[in-house]
ZAGUPA-677139 format. One line per 2 residues: number of its first residue (from 1); their letters; for each residue z, x, y of C-alpha. Coordinates in steps of 0.2 Angstrom, whole numbers, plus 5000, padded with zeros to 4 digits. Layout:
REM residues N
NUM = A = Z:X:Y | ...;
***
This chain:
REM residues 396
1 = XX = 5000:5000:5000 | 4995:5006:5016;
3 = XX = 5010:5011:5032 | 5004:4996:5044;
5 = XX = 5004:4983:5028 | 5021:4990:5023;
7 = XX = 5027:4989:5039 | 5019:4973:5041;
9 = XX = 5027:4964:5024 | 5044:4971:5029;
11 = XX = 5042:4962:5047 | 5039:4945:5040;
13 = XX = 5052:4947:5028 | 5064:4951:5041;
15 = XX = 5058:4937:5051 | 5051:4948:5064;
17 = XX = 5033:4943:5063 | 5028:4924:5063;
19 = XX = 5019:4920:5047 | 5008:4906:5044;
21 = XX = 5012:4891:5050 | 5016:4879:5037;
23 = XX = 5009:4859:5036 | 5020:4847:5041;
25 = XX = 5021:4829:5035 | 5007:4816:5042;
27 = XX = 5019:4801:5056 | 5017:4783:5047;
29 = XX = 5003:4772:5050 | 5007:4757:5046;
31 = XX = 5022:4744:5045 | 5036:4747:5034;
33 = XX = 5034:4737:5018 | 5047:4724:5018;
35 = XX = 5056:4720:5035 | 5073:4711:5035;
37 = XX = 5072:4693:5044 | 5091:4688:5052;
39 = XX = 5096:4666:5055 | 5107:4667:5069;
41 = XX = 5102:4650:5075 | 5111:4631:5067;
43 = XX = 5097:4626:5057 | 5086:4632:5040;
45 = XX = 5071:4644:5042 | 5060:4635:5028;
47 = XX = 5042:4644:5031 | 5039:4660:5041;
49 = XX = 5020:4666:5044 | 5017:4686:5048;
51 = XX = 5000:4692:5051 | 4990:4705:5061;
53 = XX = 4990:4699:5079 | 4973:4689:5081;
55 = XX = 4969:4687:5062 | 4971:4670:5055;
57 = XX = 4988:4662:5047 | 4990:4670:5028;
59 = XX = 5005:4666:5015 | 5021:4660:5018;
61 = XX = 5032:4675:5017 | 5047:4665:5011;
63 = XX = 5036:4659:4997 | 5051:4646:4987;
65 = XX = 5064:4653:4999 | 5072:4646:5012;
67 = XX = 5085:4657:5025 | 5101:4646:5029;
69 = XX = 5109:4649:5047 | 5121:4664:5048;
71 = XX = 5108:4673:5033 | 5096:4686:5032;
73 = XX = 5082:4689:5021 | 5070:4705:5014;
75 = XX = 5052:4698:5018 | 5039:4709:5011;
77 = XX = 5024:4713:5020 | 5017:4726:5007;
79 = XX = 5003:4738:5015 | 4997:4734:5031;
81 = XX = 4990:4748:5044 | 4993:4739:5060;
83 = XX = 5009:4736:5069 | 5006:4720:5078;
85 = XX = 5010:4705:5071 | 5008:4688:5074;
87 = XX = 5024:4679:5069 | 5028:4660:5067;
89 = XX = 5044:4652:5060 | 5043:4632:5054;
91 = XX = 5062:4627:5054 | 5069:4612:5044;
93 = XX = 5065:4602:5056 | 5046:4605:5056;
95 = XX = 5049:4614:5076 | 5038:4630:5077;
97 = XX = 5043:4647:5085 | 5029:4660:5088;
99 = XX = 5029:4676:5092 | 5013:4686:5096;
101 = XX = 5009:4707:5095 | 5027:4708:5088;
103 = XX = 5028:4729:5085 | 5037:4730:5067;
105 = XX = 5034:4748:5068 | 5046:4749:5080;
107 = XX = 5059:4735:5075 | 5057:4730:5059;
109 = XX = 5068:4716:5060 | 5065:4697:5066;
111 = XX = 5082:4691:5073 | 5081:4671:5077;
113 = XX = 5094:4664:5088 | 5109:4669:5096;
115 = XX = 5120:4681:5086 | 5133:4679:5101;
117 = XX = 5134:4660:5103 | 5149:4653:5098;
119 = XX = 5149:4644:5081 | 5155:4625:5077;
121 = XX = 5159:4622:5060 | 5167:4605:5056;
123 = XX = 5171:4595:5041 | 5161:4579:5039;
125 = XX = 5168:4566:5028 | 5158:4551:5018;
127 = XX = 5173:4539:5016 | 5160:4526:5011;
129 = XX = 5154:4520:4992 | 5134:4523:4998;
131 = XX = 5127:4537:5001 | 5125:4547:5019;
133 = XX = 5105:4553:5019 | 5104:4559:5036;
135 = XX = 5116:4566:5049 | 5112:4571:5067;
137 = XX = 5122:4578:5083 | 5118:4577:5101;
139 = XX = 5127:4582:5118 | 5117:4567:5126;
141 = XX = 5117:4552:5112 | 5099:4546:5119;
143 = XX = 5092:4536:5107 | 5075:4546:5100;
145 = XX = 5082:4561:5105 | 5096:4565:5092;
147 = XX = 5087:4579:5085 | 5084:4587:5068;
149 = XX = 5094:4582:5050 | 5106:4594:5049;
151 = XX = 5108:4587:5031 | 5090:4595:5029;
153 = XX = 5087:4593:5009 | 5104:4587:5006;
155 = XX = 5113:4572:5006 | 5132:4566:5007;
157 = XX = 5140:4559:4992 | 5148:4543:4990;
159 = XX = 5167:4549:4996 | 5160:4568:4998;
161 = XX = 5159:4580:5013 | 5149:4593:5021;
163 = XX = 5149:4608:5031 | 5141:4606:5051;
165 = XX = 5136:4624:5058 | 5131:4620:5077;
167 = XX = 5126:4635:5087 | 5132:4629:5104;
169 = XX = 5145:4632:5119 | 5145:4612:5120;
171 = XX = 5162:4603:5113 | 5157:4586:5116;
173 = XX = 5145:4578:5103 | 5138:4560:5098;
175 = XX = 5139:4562:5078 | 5125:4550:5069;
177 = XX = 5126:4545:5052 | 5109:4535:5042;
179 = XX = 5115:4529:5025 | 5105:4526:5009;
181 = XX = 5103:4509:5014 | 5097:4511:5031;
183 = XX = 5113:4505:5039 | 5120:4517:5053;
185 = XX = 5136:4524:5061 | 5138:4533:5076;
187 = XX = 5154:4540:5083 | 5152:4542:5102;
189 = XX = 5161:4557:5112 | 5169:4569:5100;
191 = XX = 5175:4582:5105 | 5171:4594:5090;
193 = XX = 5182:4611:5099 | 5196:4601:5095;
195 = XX = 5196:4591:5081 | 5184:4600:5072;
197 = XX = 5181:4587:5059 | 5175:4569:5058;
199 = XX = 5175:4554:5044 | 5161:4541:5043;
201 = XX = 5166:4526:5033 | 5154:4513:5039;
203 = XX = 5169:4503:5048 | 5156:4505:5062;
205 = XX = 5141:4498:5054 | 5136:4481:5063;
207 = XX = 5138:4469:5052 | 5129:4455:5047;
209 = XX = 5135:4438:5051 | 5144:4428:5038;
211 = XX = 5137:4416:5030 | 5139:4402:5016;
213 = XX = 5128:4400:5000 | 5131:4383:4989;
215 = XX = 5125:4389:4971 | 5122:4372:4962;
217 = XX = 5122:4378:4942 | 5112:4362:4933;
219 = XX = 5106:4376:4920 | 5111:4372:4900;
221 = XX = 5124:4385:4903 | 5137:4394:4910;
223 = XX = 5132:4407:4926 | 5144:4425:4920;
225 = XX = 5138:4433:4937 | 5129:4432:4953;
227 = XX = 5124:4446:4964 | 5118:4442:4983;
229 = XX = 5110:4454:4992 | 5101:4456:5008;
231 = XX = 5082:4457:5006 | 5080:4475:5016;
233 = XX = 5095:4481:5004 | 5090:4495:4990;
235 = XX = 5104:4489:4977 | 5112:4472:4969;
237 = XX = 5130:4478:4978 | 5145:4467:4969;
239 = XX = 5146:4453:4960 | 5151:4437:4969;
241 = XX = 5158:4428:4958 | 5170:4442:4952;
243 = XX = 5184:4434:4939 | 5176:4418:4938;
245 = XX = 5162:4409:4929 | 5151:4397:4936;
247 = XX = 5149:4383:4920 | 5134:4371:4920;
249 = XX = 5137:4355:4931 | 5146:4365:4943;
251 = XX = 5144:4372:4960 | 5154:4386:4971;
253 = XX = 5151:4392:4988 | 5148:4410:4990;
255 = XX = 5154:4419:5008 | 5141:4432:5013;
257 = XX = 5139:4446:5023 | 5122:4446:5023;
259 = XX = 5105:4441:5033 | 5096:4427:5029;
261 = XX = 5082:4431:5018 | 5091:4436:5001;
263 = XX = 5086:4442:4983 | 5097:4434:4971;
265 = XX = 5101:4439:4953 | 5112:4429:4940;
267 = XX = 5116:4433:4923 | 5122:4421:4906;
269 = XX = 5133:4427:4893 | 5120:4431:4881;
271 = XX = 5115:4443:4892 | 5099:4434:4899;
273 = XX = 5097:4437:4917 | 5084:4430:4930;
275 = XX = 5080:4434:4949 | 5072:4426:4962;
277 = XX = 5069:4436:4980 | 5068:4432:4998;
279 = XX = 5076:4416:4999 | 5080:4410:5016;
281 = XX = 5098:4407:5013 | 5098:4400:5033;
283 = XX = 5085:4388:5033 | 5090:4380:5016;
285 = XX = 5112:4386:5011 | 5112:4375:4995;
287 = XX = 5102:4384:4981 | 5101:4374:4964;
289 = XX = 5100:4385:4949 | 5086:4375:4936;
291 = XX = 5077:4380:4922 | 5063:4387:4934;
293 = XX = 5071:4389:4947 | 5065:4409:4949;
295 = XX = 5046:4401:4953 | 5050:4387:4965;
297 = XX = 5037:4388:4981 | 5054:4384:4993;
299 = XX = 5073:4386:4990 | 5081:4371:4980;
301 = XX = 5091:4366:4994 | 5080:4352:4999;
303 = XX = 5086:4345:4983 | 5102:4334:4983;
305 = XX = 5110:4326:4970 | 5119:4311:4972;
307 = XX = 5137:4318:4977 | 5127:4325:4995;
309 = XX = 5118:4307:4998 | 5123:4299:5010;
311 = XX = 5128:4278:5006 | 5110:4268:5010;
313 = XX = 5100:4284:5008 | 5089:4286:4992;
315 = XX = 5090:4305:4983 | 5073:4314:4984;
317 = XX = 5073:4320:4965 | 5066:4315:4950;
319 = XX = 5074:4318:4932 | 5065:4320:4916;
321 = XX = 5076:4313:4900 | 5070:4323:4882;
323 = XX = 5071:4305:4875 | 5061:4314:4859;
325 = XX = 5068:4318:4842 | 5068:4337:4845;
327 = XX = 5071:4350:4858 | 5057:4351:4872;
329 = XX = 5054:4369:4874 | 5040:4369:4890;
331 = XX = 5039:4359:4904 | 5023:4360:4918;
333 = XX = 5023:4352:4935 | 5008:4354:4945;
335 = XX = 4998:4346:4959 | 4985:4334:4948;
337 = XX = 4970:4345:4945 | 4977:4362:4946;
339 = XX = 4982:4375:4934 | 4998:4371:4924;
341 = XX = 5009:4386:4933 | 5026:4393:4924;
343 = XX = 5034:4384:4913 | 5050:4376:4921;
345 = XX = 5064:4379:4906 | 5058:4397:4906;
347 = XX = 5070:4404:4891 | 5078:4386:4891;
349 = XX = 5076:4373:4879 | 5080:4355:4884;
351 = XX = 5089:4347:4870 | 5088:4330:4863;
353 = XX = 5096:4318:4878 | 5097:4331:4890;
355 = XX = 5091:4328:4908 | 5082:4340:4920;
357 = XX = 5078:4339:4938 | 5062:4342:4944;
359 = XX = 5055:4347:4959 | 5042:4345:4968;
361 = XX = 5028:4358:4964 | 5020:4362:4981;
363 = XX = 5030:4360:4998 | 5027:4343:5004;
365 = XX = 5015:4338:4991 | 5024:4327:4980;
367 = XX = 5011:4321:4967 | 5011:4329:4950;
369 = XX = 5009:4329:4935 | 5021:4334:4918;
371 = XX = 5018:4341:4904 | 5032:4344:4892;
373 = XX = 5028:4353:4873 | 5041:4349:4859;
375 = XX = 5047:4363:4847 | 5035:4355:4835;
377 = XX = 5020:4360:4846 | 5016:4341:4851;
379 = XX = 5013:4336:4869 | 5017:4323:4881;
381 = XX = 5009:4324:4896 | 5014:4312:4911;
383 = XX = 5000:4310:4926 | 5003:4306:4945;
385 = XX = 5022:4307:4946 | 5030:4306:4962;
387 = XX = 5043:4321:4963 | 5049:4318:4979;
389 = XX = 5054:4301:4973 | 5073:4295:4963;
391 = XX = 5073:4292:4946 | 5071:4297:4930;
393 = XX = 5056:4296:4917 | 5059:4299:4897;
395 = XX = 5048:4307:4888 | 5047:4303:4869;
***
């Protein structure tokens, strides 16, 4: 080895004479892979949108995820060689927040909301036996301007509670509550700072006005149960006649807290059941319960029988008498020339000596005629009675 290469190795050994230089590694060029997405606002992040500023809107990077308020999520971006995104969040209550040329190079995290706000969280009881579908808060109680669910997906129990996270420096709220049913409560001025808690039990639900249904059983036997409910209502709710029974030949008056147009439901002992819906309750309070009675064009209550005639006046029902030697087992009435309709008895039978009431077919048309079929198959038919007229006809 030459002097000057000796000299030379001995000098970059000794850190005396720079060597070469050596390659350093390249500056990223592109966004990170995943970035982390922080909920600091009071509802659900349910879709989030992030795409190179100016392209088109791509995947949902939440895919079947959603972020709950107070959370915060790993979104994955994978490889991208921008930095500018277009971001846009859809919140649970379908409200929008977009953000354009958002530098994830730089901050690779998308904070939504307040982290500094001040945090209500109260207790909210259903003290009810339906359950609470929707619930909403407001500072200014302005009808159509409650705001989002903050149930979101959920729902409250029947005699369950739930968890309200309001981001907010307010106290004061107006709390509303929708049940299943439709019905709603709203407790006015609350002040959430301090009580930090509120119970809905439908105490403030309007009520319908009370009213009174005659049930007039002149079926061949004994009503076990009756269920009322209003027409707009999603469920049977109780049975009205509770401990009692309502046995053929009798009537009972039901007190209701319902509107007037009502399904109705009733069931026998056997089991048997039969419905009949929107009956106007109002317009006609006395409702007799006939083998048929489910397929009556009008409520029963134009009907009376002889204890609701008044002394002079003429009943407006006719009575068919099975004056035969066996059960009937189908009975028609329908205006002369038209199809025979359903079958009055239904599941019924009209036994030897037994008498029915029949009504008239079609509103104010009177005229019908009958046609009654014995067990036997043999049938009697009975042309151009007058329904609307007392009496009673036998058929043999």
């Amino acid at each position: 080895m030459q002097g000057s290469s000796r000299w030379a190795w001995l000098g970059l050994i000794l850190g005396l004479v720079p060597g070469p230089a050596l390659a350093q590694p390249a500056p990223p060029t592109g966004a990170p892979a995943e970035i982390t997405v922080q909920n600091e606002t009071d509802l659900t992040l349910t879709y989030l949108y992030i795409d190179p500023a100016g392209a088109r809107r791509g995947d949902d990077r939440l895919g079947q995820d959603t972020v709950p308020p107070a959370t915060t999520y790993r979104a994955r971006l994978g490889r991208q060689a921008g930095c500018s995104f277009d971001v846009t969040a859809i919140w649970q209550d379908r409200t929008e927040e977009v953000r354009r040329a958002v530098d994830l190079c730089a901050t690779p995290r998308l904070v939504f909301g307040d982290a500094a706000m001040p945090t209500l969280d109260v207790a909210v009881g259903n003290n009810s036996d339906t359950v609470l579908r929707e619930l909403c808060a407001s500072t200014t109680g302005t009808t159509g301007a409650w705001g989002p669910d903050r149930l979101g997906s959920e729902v409250i129990p029947a005699n369950g509670a739930f968890r309200l996270r309001i981001r907010t420096r307010d106290c004061t709220f107006d709390i509303r509550a929708v049940f299943a049913d439709d019905r709603e409560e709203v407790k006015a001025r609350i002040d959430l700072c301090a009580e930090r808690g509120v119970v809905f039990d439908r105490s403030g639900v309007p009520r319908p006005e009370s009213r009174s249904l005659v049930l007039a059983n002149r079926h061949f036997a004994t009503v076990e149960q009756v269920y009322v409910s209003s027409s707009s209502e999603a469920d049977w709710g109780p049975d009205r006649l509770g401990a009692e029974l309502l046995p053929t030949g009798q009537d009972t008056t039901l007190e209701l807290e319902v509107e007037c147009r009502v399904d109705i439901r009733i069931l026998f002992p056997g089991g048997g059941s039969e419905e009949r819906r929107a009956v106007d309750i109002c317009a006609a309070p006395r409702l007799v319960l006939t083998p048929g009675w489910v397929a009556a064009s009008a409520p029963d209550a134009a009907t009376p029988d002889a204890a609701m005639t008044e002394p002079g006046e003429t009943a407006g029902v006719l009575s068919l008498r099975n004056a035969g030697p066996l059960p009937i087992v189908e009975i028609y009435a329908f205006p002369p020339g038209e199809p025979r309709g359903t079958d009055r008895l239904g599941a019924d039978i009209l036994p030897v000596g037994e008498v029915l009431d029949l009504e008239a077919p079609d509103g104010d048309a009177c005229t019908a005629d009958v046609v009654a079929v014995f067990r036997d198959g043999r049938k009697v038919t009975r042309s151009g009675l007058d329904l609307c007229k007392a009496g009673e006809i036998e058929i043999r």
